[in-house]
N, C-alpha and C positions, 0 to 999 in steps of 0.2 A: 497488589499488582503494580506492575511498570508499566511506564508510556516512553513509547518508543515511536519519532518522526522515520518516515521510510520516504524517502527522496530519488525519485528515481527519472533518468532523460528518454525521451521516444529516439528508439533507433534505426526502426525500419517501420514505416505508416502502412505500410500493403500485410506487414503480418499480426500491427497493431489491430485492423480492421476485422482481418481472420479470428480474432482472437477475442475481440471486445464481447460477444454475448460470454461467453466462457468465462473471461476476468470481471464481467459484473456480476454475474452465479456463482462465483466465490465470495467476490469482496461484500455482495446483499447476504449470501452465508453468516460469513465472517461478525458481520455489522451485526445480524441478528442472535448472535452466540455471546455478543459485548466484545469480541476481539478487536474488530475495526471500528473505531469513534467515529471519525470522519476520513473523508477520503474523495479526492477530487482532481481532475487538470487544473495546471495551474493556466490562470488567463489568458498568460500567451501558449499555451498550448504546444511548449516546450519540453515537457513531461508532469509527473504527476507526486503529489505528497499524501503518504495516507497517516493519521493516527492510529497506533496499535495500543493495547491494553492486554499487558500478555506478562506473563511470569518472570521470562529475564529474556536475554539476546538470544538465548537457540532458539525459544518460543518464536521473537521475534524474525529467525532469519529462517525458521521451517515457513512461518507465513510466508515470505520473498521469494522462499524456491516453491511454493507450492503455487504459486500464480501461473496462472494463464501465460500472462505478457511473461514471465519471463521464461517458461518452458519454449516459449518461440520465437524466443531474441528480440521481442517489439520493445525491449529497456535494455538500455545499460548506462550505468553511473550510480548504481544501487549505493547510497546512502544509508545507515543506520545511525540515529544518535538516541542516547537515552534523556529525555526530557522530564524535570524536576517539575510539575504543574503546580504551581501557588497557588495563581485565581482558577480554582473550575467552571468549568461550562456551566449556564445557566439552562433549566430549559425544565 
């Protein structure tokens, strides 16, 4: 598998809200399938970064289109990179 950071900015907070129980009934899905590692706002609460654990980039960009936030424009600045992990998570 690949790990893929997904980077993305809050665009519209009124359809982020509409939309938050929906994109965390995906992303706790996701998480529970091993798709999503982690995934969180970032502090300043400027938008969000998730780790993916997915096959290659379509994998990764059907996760992106299949969100919540982004079927109702609550993101845009969608980032994908694919990330080489050295040290793994401990846990």
């Amino acid at each position: 598998m690949t790990h893929f950071l997904f980077e993305y900015r809050y665009a519209d907070q009124e359809a982020r809200a509409g939309a938050r129980p929906d994109h965390l009934a995906y992303m706790t899905a996701l998480n529970d399938a091993g798709t999503v590692v982690l995934a969180g706002p970032l502090a300043d609460d400027a938008g969000g970064v998730v780790v993916l654990d997915v096959e290659d980039e379509a994998a990764a960009r059907a996760v992106v289109e299949g969100d919540p936030y982004t079927g109702v424009g609550a993101t845009t600045g969608h980032t994908l990179r694919e990330w080489n992990v050295i040290i793994p998570a401990q846990g």
